[in-house]
C-alpha positions as a Markdown table, in Angstrom:
| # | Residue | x | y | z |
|---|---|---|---|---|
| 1 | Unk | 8.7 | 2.1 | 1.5 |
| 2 | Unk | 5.2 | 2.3 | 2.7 |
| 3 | Unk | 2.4 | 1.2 | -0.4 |
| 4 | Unk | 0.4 | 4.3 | -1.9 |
| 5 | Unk | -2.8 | 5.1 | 0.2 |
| 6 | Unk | -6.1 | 4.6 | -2.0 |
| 7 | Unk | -6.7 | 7.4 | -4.0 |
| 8 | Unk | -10.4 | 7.0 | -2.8 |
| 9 | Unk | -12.4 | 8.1 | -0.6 |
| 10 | Unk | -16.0 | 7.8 | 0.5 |
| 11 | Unk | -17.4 | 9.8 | 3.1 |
| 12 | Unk | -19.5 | 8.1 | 6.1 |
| 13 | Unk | -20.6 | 11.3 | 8.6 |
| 14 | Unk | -21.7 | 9.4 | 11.3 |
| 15 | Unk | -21.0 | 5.9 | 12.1 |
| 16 | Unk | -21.7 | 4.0 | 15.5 |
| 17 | Unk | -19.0 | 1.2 | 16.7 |
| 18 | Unk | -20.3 | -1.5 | 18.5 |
| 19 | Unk | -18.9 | -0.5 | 21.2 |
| 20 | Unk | -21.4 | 2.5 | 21.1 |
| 21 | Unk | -19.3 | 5.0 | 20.3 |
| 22 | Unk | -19.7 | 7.4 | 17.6 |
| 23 | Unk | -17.2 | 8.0 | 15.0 |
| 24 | Unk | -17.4 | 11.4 | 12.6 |
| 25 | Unk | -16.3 | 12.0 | 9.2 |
| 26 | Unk | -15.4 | 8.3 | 8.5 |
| 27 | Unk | -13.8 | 8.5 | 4.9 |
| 28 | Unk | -12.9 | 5.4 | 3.7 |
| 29 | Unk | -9.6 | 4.5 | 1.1 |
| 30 | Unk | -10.0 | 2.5 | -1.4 |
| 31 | Unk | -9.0 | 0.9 | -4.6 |
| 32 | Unk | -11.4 | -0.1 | -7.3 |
| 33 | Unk | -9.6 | -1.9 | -10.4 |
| 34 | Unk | -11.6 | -2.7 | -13.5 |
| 35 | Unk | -15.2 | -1.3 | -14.3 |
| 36 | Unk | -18.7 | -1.6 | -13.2 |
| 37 | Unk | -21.1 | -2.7 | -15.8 |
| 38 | Unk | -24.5 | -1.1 | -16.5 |
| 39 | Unk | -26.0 | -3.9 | -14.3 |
| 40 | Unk | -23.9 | -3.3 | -11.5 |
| 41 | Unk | -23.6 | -7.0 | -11.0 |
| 42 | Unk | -20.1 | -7.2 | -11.7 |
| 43 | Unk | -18.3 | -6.3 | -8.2 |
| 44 | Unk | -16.0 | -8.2 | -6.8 |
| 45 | Unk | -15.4 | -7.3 | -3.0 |
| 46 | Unk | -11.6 | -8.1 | -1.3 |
| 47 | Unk | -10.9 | -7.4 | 2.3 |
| 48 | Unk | -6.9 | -7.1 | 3.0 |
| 49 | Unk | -5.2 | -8.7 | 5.9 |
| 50 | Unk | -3.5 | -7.3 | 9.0 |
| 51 | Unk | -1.1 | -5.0 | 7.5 |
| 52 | Unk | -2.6 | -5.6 | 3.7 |
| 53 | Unk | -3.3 | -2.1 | 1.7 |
| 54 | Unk | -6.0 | -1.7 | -0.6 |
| 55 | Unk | -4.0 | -0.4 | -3.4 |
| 56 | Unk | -2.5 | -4.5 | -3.0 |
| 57 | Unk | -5.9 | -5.8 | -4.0 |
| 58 | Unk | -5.5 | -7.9 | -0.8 |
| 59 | Unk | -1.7 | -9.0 | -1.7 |
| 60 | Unk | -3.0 | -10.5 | -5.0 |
| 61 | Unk | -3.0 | -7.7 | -7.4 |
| 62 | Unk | -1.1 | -8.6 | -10.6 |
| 63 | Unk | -1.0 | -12.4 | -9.6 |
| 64 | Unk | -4.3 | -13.3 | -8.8 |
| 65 | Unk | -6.2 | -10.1 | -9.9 |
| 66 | Unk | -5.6 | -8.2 | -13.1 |
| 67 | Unk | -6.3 | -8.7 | -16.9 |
| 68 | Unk | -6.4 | -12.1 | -17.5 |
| 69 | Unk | -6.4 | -13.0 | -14.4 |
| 70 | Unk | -8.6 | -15.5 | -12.4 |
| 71 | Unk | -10.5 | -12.3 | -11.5 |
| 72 | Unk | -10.2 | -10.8 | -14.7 |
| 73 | Unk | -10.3 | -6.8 | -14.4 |
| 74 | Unk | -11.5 | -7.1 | -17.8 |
| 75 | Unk | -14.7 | -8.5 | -16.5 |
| 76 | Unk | -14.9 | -8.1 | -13.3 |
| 77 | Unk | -14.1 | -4.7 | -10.8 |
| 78 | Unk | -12.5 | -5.7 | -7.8 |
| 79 | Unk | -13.4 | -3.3 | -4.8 |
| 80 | Unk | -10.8 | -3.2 | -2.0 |
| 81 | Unk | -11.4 | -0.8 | 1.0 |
| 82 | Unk | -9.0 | 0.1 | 3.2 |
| 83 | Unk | -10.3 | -1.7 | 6.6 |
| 84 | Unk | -11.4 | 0.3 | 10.1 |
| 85 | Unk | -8.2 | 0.7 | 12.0 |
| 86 | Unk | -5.8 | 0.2 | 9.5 |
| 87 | Unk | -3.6 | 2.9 | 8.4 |
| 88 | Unk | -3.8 | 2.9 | 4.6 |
| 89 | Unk | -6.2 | 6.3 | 4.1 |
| 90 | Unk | -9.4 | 5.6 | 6.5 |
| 91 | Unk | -9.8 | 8.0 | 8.8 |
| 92 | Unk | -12.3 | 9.5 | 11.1 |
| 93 | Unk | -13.2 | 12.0 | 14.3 |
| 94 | Unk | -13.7 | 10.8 | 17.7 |
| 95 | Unk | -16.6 | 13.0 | 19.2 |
| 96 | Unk | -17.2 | 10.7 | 22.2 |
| 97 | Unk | -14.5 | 8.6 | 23.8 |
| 98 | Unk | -15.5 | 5.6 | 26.0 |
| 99 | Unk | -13.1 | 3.6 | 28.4 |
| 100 | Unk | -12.5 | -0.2 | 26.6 |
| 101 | Unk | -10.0 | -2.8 | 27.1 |
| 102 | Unk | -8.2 | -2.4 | 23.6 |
| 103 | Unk | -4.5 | -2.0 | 23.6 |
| 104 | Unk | -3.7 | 1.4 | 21.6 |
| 105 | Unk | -5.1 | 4.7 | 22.3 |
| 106 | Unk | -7.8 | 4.3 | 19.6 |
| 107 | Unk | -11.4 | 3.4 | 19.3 |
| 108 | Unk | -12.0 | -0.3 | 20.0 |
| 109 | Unk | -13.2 | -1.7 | 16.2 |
| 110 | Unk | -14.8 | -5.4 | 15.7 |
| 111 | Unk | -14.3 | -7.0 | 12.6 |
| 112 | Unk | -18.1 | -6.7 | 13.0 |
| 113 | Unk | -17.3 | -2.6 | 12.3 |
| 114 | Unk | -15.3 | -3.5 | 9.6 |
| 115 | Unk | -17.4 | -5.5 | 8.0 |
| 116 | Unk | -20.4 | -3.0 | 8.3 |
| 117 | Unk | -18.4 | 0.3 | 6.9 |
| 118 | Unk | -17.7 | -1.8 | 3.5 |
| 119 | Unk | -21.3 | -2.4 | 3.2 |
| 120 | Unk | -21.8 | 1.5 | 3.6 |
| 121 | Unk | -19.4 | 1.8 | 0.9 |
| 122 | Unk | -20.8 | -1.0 | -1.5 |
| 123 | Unk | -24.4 | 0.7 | -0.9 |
| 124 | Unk | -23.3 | 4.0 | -2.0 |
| 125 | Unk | -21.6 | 2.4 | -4.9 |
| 126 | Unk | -25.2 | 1.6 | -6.1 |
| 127 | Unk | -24.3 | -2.5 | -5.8 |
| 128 | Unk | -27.6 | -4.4 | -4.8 |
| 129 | Unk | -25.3 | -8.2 | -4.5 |
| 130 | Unk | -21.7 | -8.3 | -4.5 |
| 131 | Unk | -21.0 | -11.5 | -7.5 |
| 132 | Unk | -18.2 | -12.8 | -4.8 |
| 133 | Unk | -16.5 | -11.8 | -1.4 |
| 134 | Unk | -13.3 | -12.5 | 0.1 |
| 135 | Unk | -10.6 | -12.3 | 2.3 |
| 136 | Unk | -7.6 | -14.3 | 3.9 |
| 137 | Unk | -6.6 | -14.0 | 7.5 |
| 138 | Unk | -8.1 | -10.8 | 8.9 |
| 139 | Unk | -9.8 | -10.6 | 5.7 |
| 140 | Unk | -11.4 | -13.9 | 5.7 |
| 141 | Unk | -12.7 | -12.7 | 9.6 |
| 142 | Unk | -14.3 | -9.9 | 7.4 |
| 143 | Unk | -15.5 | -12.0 | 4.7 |
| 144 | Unk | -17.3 | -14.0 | 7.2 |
| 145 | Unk | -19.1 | -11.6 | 9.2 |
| 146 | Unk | -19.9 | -9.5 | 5.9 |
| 147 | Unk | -21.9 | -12.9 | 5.2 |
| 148 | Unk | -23.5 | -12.7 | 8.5 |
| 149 | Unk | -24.6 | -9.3 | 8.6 |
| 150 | Unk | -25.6 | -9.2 | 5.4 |
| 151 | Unk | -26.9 | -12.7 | 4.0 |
| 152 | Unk | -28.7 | -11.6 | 1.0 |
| 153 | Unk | -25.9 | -9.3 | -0.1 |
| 154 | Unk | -23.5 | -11.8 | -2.5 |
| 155 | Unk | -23.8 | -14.4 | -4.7 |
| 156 | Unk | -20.6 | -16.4 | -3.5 |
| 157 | Unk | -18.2 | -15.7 | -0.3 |
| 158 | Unk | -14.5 | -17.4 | 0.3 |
| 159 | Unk | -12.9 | -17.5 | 3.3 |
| 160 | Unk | -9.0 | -18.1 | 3.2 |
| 161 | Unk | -7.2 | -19.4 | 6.1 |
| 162 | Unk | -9.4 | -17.5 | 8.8 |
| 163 | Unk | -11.7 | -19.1 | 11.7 |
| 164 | Unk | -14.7 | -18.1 | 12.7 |
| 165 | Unk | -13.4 | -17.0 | 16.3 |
| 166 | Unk | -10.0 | -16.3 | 17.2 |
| 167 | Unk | -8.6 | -19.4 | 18.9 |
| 168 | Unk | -6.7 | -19.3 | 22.3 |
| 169 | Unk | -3.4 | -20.1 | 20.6 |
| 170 | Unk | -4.2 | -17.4 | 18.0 |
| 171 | Unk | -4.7 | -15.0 | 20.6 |
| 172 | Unk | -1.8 | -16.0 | 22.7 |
| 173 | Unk | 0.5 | -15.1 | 19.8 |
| 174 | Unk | -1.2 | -11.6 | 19.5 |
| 175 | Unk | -0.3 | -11.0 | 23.7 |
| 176 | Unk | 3.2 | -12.3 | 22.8 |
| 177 | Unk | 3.6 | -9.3 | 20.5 |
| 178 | Unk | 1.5 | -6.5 | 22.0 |
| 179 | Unk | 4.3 | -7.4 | 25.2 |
| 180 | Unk | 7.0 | -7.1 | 22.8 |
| 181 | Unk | 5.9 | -3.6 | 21.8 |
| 182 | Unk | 5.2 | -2.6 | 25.5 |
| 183 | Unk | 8.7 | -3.6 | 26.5 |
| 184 | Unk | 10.9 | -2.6 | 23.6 |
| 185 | Unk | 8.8 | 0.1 | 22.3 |
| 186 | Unk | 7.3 | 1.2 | 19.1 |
| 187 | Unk | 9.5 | 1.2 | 16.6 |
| 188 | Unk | 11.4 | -1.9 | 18.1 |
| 189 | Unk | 8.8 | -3.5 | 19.9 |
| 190 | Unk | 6.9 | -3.3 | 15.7 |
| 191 | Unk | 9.6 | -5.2 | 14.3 |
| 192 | Unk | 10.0 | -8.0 | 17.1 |
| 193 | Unk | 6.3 | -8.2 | 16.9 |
| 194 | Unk | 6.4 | -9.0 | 13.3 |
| 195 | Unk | 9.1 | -11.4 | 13.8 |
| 196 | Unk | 7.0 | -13.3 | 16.3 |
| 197 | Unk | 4.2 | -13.0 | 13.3 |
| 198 | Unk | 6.6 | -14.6 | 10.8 |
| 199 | Unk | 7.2 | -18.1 | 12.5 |
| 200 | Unk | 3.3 | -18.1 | 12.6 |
| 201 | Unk | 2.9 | -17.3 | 9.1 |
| 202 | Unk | 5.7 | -20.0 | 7.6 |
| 203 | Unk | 5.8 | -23.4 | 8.6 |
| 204 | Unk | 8.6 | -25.3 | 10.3 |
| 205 | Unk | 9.2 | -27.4 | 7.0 |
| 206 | Unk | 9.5 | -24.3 | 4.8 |
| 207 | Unk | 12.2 | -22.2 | 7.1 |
| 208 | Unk | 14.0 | -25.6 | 7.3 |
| 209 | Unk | 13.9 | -25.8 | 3.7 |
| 210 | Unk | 14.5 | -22.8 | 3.0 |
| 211 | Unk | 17.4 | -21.4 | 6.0 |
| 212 | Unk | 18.7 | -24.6 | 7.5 |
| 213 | Unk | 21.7 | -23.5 | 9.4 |
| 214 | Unk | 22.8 | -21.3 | 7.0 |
| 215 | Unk | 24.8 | -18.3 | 7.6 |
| 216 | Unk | 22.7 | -15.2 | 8.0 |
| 217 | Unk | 23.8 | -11.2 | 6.3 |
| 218 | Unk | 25.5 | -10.1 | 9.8 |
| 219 | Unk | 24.1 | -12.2 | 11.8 |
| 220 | Unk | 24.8 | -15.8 | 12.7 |
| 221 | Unk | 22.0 | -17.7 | 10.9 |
| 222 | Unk | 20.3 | -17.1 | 7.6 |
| 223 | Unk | 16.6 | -17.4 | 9.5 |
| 224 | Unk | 17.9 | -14.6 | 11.9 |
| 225 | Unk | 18.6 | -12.0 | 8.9 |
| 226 | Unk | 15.0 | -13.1 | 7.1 |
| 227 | Unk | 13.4 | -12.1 | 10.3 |
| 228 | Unk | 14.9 | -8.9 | 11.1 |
| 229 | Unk | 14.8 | -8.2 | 7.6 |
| 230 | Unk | 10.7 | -8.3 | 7.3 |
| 231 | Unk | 10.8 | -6.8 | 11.1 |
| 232 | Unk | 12.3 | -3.7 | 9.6 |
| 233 | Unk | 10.1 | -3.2 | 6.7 |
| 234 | Unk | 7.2 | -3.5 | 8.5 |
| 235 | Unk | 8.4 | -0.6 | 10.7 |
| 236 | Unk | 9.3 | 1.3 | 7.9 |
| 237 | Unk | 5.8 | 1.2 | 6.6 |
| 238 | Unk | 3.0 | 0.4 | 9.2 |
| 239 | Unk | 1.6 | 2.4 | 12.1 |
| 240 | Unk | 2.4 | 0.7 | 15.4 |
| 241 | Unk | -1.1 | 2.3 | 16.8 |
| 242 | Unk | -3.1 | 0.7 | 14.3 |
| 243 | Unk | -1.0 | -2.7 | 14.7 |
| 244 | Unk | -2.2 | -2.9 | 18.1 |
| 245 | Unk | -5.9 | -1.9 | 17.2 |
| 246 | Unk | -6.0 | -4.7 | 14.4 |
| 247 | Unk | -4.9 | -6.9 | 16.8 |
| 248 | Unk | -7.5 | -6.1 | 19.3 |
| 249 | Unk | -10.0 | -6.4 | 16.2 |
| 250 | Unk | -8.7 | -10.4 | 15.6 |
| 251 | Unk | -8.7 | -11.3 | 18.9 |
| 252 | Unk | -12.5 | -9.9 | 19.6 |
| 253 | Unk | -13.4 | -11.8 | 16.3 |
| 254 | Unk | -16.4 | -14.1 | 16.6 |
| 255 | Unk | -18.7 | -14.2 | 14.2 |
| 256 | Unk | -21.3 | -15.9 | 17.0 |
| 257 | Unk | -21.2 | -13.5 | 19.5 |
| 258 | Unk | -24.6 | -12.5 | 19.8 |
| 259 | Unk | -26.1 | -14.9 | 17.1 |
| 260 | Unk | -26.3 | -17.8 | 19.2 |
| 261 | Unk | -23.1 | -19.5 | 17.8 |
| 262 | Unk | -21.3 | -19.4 | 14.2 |
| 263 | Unk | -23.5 | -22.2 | 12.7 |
| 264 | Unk | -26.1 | -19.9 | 13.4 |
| 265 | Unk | -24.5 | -17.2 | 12.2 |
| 266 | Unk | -23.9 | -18.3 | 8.7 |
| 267 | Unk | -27.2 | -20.4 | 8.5 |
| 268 | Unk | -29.2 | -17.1 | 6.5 |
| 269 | Unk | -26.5 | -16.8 | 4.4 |
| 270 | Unk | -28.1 | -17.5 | 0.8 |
| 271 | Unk | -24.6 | -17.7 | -1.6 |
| 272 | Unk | -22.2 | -19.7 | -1.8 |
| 273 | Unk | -19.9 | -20.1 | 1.0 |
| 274 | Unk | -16.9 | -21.4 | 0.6 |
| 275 | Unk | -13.8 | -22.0 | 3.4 |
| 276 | Unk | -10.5 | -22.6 | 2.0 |
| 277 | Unk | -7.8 | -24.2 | 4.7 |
| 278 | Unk | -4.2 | -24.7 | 4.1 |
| 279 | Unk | -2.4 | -28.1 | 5.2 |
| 280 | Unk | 0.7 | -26.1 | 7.1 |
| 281 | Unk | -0.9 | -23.6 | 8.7 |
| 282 | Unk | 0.0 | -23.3 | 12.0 |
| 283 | Unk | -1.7 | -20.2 | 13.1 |
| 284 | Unk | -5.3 | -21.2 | 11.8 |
| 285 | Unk | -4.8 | -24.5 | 11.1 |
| 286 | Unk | -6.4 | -26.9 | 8.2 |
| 287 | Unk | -8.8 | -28.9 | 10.8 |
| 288 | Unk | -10.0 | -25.5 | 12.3 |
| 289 | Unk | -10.7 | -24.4 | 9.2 |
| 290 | Unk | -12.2 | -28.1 | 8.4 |
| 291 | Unk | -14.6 | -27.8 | 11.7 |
| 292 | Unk | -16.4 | -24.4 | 10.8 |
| 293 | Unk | -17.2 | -25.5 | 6.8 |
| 294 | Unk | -18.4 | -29.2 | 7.9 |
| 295 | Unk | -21.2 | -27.6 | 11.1 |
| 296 | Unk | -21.5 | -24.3 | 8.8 |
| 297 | Unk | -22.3 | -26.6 | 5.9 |
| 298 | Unk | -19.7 | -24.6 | 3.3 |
| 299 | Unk | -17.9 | -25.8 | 0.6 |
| 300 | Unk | -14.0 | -26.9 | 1.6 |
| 301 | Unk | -11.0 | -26.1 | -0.5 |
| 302 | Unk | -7.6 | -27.5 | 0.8 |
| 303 | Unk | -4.6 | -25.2 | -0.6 |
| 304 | Unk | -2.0 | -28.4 | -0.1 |
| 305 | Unk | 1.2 | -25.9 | 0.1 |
| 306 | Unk | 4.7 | -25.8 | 2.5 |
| 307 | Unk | 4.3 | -22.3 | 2.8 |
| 308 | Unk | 2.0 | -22.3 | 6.0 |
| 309 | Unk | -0.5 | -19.5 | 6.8 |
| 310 | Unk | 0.8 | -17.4 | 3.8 |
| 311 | Unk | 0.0 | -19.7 | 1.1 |
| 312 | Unk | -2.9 | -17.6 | 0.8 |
| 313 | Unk | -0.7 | -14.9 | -0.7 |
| 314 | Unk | 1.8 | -17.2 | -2.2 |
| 315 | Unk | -0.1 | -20.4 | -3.8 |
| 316 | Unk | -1.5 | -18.2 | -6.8 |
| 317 | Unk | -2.8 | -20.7 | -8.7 |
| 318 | Unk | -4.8 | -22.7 | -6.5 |
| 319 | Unk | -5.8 | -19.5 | -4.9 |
| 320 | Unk | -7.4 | -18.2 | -8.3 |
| 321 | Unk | -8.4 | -22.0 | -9.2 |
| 322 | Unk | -11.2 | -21.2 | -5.9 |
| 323 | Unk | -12.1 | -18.0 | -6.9 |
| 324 | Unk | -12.5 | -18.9 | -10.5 |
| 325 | Unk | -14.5 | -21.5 | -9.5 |
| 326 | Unk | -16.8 | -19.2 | -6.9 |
| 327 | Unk | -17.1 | -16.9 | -9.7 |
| 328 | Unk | -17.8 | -19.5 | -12.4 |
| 329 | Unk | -21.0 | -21.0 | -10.1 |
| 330 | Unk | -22.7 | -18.0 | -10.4 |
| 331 | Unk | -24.3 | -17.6 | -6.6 |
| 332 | Unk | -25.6 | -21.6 | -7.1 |
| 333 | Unk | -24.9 | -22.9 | -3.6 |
| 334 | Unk | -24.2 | -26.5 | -5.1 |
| 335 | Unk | -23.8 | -29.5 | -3.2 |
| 336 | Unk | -21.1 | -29.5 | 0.0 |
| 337 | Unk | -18.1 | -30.9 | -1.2 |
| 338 | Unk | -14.0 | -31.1 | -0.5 |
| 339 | Unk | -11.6 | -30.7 | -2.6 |
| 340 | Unk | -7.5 | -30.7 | -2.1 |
| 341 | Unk | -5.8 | -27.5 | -4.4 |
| 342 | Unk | -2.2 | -28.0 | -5.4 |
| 343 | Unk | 0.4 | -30.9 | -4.3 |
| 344 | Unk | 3.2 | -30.9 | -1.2 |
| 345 | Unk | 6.0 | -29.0 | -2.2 |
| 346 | Unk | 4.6 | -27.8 | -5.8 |
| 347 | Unk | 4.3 | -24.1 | -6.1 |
| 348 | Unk | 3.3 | -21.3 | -8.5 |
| 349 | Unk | 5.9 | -19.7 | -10.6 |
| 350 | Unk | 5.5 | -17.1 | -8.6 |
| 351 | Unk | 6.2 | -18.7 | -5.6 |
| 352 | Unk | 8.9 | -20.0 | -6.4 |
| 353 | Unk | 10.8 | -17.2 | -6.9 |
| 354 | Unk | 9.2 | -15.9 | -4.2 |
| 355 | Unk | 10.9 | -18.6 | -1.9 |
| 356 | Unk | 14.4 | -18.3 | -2.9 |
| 357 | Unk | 14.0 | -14.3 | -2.0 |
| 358 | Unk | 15.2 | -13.1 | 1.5 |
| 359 | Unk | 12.6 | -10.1 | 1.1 |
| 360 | Unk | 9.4 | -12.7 | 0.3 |
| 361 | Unk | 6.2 | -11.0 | 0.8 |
| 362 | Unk | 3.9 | -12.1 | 3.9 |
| 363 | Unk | 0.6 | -12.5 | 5.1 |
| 364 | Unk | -0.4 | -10.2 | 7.7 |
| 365 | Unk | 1.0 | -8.0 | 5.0 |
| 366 | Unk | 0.4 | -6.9 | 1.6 |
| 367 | Unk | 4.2 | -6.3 | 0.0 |
């Protein structure tokens, strides 16, 4: 069952892609969970992943966001649009279409665009500085060119599992799918696609753990029914068209282009920046992550986790343990430092009964 679309909306009349073209009537889901106080000084900004909702809170509502929380709704409102592309409740009108080299039938949208449309949305929201920004995966792309184009606009940012340009491996994985799509098509071509995802969002250890050589539910291994499982919800509740667009938005992610490199890039930036890497990840792995935070001069946070990629939506304790912490500093930069979050093979509650589920959650994906 597809997730609820965002009960709101804010309207954007004209808005120009950095592609030049012009998009109309740009309204904008999203979710906003707690309330803002008379200062406005209280918002906390999440940008979802690839197939994330808003209403999801970024895949951490209820575990990592809510009351009592490590973003505590009670204290905090938590903002979480629905990005450019995606097919959770943002819309708009094409008045002027322009050839470009992105895969579906739509506008082509940077994560640039993305990032720029929240900021319309935070301004009309009457919200001078954001207290904290963040993202994982396509999110943490956003979280770190929101820091970029606007520098002076949050007291802390935290980038999970995300680089600052999409590696050649990364993008190979995205060709590997957009194929699968072509060849099988949409609705079959979606679910292979997300297949392919899942063994980049897991790591060897974990589906060995987890599957061995198990028998599968009608088919002959165990790993075989978890991915066809998670290959058929996504179809049930994701758009191929804006599958193929968010992929074109990753793969055209580099938060340099133009800015004479990352480091450059992030250099006006006057919070707190904070990149978070994750010791399985195969997709965006730790030493990438590790690379950008050391010449960008961030803070590091290693989530220490068998889950790969997705232990940003699965390690909910050291996940809130960094926010917390973001929070907690107050928009002091502090000194550069490293730290290692969790231990191999210890998980959250939730995460553990998480991994003994055939239907886990992933990360391209809120639930």
């Amino acid at each position: 069952m597809r997730p609820a679309t965002a009960a709101r909306v804010h309207v954007t009349p004209r808005f120009a892609l950095e592609s030049g073209e012009i998009l109309r009537d740009v309204r904008q889901a999203y979710a906003l969970e707690g309330a803002l106080n008379a200062r406005r000084d209280n918002l906390v900004l999440v940008f979802h992943s690839l197939t994330g909702s808003p209403e999801s809170l970024g895949g951490w509502k209820d575990s990592v966001i809510g009351p009592g929380k490590a973003i505590d709704t009670n204290k905090w409102a938590v903002l979480c649009p629905n990005l450019l592309g995606s097919c959770y409740g943002t819309t708009f009108k094409r008045t002027q279409r322009r050839d470009s080299s992105n895969s579906g039938s739509g506008p082509a949208i940077s994560t640039r665009d993305q990032a720029r449309l929240a900021g319309e949305l935070v301004e009309a929201l009457g919200i001078r500085r954001v207290a904290l920004a963040t993202g994982g995966s396509l999110g943490g792309m956003v979280a770190l060119e929101w820091a970029a184009t606007f520098p002076e606009r949050s007291h802390a940012v935290v980038v999970f599992a995300a680089p600052t340009a999409h590696s050649a491996w990364a993008i190979g994985w995205n060709h590997v799918q957009r194929k699968a799509i072509e060849a099988a098509g949409p609705a079959a071509g979606l679910a292979i696609a997300r297949m392919v995802g899942m063994l980049t969002y897991r790591s060897p250890a974990e589906l060995e753990s987890r599957f061995q050589r198990l028998p599968g539910e009608g088919e002959t291994f165990a790993v075989q029914s978890y991915l066809t499982h998670h290959g058929a919800k996504l179809v049930a509740r994701f758009e191929v068209q804006s599958y193929l667009a968010l992929l074109d938005t990753m793969d055209g992610h580099d938060v340099g282009r133009g800015r004479g490199g990352a480091d450059a890039a992030l250099s006006p930036f006057r919070g707190r920046l904070t990149a978070v890497g994750i010791t399985s990840d195969v997709l965006y792995p730790e030493e990438e992550v590790r690379r950008w935070a050391r010449t960008a001069r961030a803070e590091l946070r290693t989530i220490v986790s068998p889950h790969g990629h997705d232990a940003f939506l699965l390690e909910h304790g050291p996940v809130g343990t960094v926010l917390r912490e973001a929070l907690e500093a107050s928009g002091a930069a502090g000194k550069t430092g490293e730290r290692a979050l969790g231990a191999p093979g210890s998980l959250s509650p939730e995460a553990e009964e998480e991994e003994g589920e055939l239907g886990s959650s992933s990360s391209a994906a809120a639930p």
